[in-house]
C-alpha positions in Angstrom: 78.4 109.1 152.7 78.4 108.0 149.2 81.0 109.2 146.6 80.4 112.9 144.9 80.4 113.0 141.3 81.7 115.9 139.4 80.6 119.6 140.0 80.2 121.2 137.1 79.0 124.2 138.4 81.9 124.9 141.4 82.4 128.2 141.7 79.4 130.1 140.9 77.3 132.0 143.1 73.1 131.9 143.4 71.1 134.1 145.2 67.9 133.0 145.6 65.2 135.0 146.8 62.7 132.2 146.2 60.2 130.7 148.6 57.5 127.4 149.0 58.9 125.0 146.1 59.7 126.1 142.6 62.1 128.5 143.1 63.9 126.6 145.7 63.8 123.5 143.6 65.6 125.4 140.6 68.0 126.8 143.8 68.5 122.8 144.8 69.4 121.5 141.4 72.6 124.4 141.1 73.5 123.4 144.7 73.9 119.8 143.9 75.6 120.4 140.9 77.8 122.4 142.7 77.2 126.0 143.0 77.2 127.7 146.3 73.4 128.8 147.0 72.3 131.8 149.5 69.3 131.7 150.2 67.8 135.2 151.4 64.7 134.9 154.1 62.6 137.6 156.1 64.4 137.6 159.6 62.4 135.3 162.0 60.4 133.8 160.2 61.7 132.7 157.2 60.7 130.4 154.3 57.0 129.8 154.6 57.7 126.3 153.8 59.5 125.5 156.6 56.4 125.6 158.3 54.7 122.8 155.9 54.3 119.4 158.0 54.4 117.1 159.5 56.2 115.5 158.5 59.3 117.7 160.0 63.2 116.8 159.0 65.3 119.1 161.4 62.9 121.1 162.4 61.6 122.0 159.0 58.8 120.3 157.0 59.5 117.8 154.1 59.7 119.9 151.7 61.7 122.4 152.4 64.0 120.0 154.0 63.9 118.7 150.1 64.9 122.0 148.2 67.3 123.0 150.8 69.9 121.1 151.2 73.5 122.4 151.5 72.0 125.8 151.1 73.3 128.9 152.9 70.7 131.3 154.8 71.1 135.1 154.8 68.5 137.1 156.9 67.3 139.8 154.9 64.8 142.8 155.7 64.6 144.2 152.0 63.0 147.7 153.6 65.8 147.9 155.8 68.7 150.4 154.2 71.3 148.2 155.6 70.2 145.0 154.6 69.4 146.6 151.0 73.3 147.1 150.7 73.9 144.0 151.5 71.9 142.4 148.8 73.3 144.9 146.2 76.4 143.1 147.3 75.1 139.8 146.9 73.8 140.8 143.4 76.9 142.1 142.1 79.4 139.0 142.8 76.2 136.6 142.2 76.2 134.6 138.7 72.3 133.6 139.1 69.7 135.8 140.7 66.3 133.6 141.4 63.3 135.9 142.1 59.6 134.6 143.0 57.7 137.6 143.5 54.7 138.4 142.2 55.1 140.6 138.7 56.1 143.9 139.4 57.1 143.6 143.4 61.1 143.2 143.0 61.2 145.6 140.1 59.2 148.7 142.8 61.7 147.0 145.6 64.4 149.1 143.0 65.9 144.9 141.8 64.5 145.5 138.4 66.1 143.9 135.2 67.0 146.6 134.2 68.6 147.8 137.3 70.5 145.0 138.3 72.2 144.1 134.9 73.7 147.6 135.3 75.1 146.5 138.4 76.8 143.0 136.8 76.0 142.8 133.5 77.3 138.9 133.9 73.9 138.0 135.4 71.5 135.5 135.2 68.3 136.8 136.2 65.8 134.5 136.9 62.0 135.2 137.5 59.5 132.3 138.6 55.5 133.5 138.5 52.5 132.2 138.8 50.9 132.9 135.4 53.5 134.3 133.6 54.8 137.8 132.8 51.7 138.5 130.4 48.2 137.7 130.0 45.3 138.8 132.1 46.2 137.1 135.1 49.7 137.9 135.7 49.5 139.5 138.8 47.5 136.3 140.7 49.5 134.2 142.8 49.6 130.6 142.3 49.9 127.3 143.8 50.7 123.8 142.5 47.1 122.5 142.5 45.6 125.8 141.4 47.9 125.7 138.2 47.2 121.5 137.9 43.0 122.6 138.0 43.2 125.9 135.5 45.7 124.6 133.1 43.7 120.7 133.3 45.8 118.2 134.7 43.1 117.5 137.3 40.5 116.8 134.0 42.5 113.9 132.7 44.0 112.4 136.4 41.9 110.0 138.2 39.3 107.2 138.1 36.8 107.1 134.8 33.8 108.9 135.6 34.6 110.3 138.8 36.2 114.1 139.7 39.5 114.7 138.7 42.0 114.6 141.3 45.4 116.5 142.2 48.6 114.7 141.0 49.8 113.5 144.4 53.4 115.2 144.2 54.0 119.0 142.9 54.5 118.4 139.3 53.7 121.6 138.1 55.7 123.6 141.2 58.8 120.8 140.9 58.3 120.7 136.6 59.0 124.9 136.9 61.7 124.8 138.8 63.0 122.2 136.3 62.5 124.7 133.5 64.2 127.5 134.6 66.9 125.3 135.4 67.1 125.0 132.0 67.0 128.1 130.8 69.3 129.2 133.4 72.0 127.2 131.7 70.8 127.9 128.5 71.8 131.0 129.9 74.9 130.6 130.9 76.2 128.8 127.8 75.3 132.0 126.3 77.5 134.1 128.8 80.7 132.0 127.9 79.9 132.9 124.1 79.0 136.5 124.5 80.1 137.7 127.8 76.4 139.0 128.7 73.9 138.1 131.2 70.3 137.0 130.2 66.8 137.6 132.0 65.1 134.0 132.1 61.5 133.3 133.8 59.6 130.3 133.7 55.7 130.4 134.8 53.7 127.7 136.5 50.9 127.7 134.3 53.1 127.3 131.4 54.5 124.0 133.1 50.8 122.5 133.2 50.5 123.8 129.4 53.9 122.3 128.9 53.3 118.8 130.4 49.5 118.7 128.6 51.4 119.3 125.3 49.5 115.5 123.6 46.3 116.2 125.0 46.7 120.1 123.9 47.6 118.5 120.4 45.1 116.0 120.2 42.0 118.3 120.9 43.4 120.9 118.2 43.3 117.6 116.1 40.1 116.5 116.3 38.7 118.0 119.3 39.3 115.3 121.8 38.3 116.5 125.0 40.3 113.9 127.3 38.9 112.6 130.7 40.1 110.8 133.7 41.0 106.9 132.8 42.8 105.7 136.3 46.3 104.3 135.4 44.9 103.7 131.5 46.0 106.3 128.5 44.1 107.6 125.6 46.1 106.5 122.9 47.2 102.8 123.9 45.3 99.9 124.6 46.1 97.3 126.8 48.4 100.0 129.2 47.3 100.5 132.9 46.8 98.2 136.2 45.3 95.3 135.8 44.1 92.7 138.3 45.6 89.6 140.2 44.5 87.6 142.7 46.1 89.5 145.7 46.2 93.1 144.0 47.1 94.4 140.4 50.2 95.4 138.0 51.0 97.5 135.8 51.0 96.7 132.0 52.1 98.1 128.9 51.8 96.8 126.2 52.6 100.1 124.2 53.1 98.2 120.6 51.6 95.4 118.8 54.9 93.3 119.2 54.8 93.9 122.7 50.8 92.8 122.7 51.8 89.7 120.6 53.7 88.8 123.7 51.1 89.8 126.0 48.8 87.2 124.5 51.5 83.9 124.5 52.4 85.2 128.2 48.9 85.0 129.1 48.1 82.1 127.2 44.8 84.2 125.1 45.2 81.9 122.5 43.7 83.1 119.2 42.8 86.8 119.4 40.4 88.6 117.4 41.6 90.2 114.2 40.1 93.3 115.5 43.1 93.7 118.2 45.8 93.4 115.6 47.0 97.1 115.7 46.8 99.6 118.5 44.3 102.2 116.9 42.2 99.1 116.7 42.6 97.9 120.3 42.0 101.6 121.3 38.4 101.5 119.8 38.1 98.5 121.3 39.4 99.0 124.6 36.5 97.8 127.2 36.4 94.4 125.4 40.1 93.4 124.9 40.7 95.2 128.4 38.4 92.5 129.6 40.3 89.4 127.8 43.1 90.7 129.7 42.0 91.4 133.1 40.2 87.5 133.5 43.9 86.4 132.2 45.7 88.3 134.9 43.6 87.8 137.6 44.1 83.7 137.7 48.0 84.6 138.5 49.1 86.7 142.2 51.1 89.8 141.9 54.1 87.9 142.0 53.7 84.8 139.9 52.5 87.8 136.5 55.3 90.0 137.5 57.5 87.2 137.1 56.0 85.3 133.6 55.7 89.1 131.7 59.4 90.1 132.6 60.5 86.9 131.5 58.5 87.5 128.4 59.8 90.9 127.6 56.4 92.5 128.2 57.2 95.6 130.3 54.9 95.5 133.9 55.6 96.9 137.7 54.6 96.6 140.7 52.0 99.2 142.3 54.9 100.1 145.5 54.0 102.4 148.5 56.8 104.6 149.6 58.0 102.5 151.9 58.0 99.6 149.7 59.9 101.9 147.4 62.2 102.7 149.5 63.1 99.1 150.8 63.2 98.0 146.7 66.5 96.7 146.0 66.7 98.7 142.8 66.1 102.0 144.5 69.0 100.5 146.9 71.0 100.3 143.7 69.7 103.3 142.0 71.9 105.3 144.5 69.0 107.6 144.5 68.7 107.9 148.3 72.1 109.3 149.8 73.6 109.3 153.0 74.8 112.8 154.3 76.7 113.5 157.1 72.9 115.0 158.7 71.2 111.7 156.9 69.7 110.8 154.2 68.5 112.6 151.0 67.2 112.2 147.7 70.2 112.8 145.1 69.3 114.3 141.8 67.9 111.6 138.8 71.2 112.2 136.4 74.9 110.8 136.3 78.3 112.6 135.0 81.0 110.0 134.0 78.6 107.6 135.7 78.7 109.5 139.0 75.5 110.3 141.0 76.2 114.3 142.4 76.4 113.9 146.4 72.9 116.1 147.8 73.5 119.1 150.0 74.6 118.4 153.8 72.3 120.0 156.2 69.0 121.7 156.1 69.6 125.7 156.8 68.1 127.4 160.0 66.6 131.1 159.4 69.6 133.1 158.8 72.2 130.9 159.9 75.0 131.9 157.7 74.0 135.6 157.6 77.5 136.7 159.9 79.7 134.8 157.5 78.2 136.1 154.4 78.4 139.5 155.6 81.9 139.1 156.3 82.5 137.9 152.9 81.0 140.9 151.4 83.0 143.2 153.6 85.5 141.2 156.0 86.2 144.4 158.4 82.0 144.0 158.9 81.2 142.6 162.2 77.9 141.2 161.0 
């Protein structure tokens, strides 16, 4: 097991009634930074997610086994008087509530805002939706690929002149829970100031807005509609895979001192006046994207990696996971832990230089609901 860095967050209680992958992700980030996380599921079944596989890590799919970790699991029937005290319970020692609900269903459940900050006016309460809390569609659900289509990540991902294509991880789910991870310590720095709990929320088609913030820009510019351009983008010219003799390599030559060392790496010899700046490369992507590409493709993957590094021109390798995952700098990174159940993916930051250990063991359904009861009320048998 590697060494835990600090834990900034010790002592502070989530409640998360959160399920699939934003929520939870928000609810993973406080754990590993050290807050202790109970998760409420419906008795039996659980976390919908835990159904999503294979792949399956302790009897759970990926992802949940990802947004889990270290968690505590508290069976819950919220139409079920008993149970309904319980939570009250939960709610009024908690510092963070995290709610996923559709609009509306928590507040007629009687866990309103305005409810619960009676109940601790200390809380964080934390909303995660779909489309937001306004706006015609805020009462449709949403999913990660729905949100990447209607708010156009799938217009501007893929190959050039084919149909867009689904980001192949859950930006827009993972990017949310991100968000209102910031706003929930936004939040709490405001508690130590004033004393007072906040209501936060964070919606899933404002993370696709969020993360299409240039292309957004650029059509209220000049009404650039972007497409798809493979690994290439819009504004920068040479930048994107380009072939070897055994594969390709990512290249970006994001400035023209970086593309002045492009051309001696490659050998290009004198290059037309018309590539001097990037706006001008841009406009004349196809032909200088050429130039390069019958450059690159005399070398193998290995022999350009190694003569563009040395030049100081930035370029990767085009890894699978499990060439990622055997890289020696993802062995150095420290990115992949070892837990006492295995391994896990730590969170991408440092404190003091210290990568935060991940959470141990994947919850079952309601494992820990006899100990938090007891907690709430120790003569309770559970």
């Amino acid at each position: 097991m590697t060494a835990c860095g600090p834990r900034p967050l010790a002592g502070l209680r989530v409640v998360e009634l959160a399920q699939n992958l934003a929520g939870p992700y928000c609810g993973q980030i406080l754990r590993d930074l050290g807050a202790d996380v109970v998760k409420v599921e419906r008795p039996g079944i659980g976390d919908a997610a835990r159904a999503w596989g294979p792949p399956f890590i302790d009897g759970a799919g990926s992802i949940f086994a990802a947004t889990n970790r270290g968690k505590r699991s508290i069976a819950l029937d919220l139409k079920n008087d008993d149970d309904r005290t319980v939570l009250q319970a939960l709610i009024r020692q908690a510092d963070v509530l995290v709610e996923a609900f559709r609009p509306g269903v928590f507040q007629r459940l009687g866990y309103g805002w305005d409810v619960v900050h009676k109940w601790n006016p200390r809380l964080i309460y934390c909303s995660v939706g779909a489309y937001g809390e306004v706006g015609p569609l805020r009462d449709l659900p949403g999913y990660d690929p729905l949100m990447q289509a209607h708010g156009g990540l799938l217009s501007v991902t893929g190959e050039s002149g084919g149909d867009g294509v689904r980001v192949g991880t859950s930006v827009i789910d993972m990017g949310t829970g991100l968000w209102l991870t910031i706003g929930v310590l936004a939040a709490l720095r405001h508690r130590d100031t004033t004393g007072s709990g906040m209501c936060v929320s964070s919606a899933l088609y404002d993370t696709a807005l969020a993360w299409n913030a240039y292309h957004v820009l650029g059509y209220l510019a000049d009404g650039t509609v972007p497409e798809p351009m493979g690994t290439e983008l819009p504004m920068i010219a040479p930048y994107g895979v380009f072939p070897t003799s055994d594969g390709g390599l990512m290249i970006a030559a994001a400035n023209d001192n970086l593309f002045r060392k492009l051309c001696v790496a490659l050998q290009l010899g004198g290059v037309d006046d018309k590539f001097r700046t990037n706006p001008l490369r841009v406009r004349h992507r196809a032909e200088i994207n050429g130039i390069v590409s019958a450059a690159t493709s005399r070398h193998t993957t290995a022999e350009l990696l190694e003569v563009l590094r040395d030049s100081g021109v930035p370029s990767a390798p085009v890894q699978d996971m499990a060439e990622v995952v055997a890289d020696p700098q993802t062995a150095a990174s420290g990115m992949i832990c070892q837990t006492e159940s295995g391994p896990a993916v730590a969170l991408p930051i440092r404190l003091d230089g210290a990568r935060q250990q991940p959470g141990d063991a994947v919850p079952r359904p309601g494992e820990h609901t006899t100990a938090i009861r007891r907690e709430l009320d120790p003569g309770a048998g559970g």
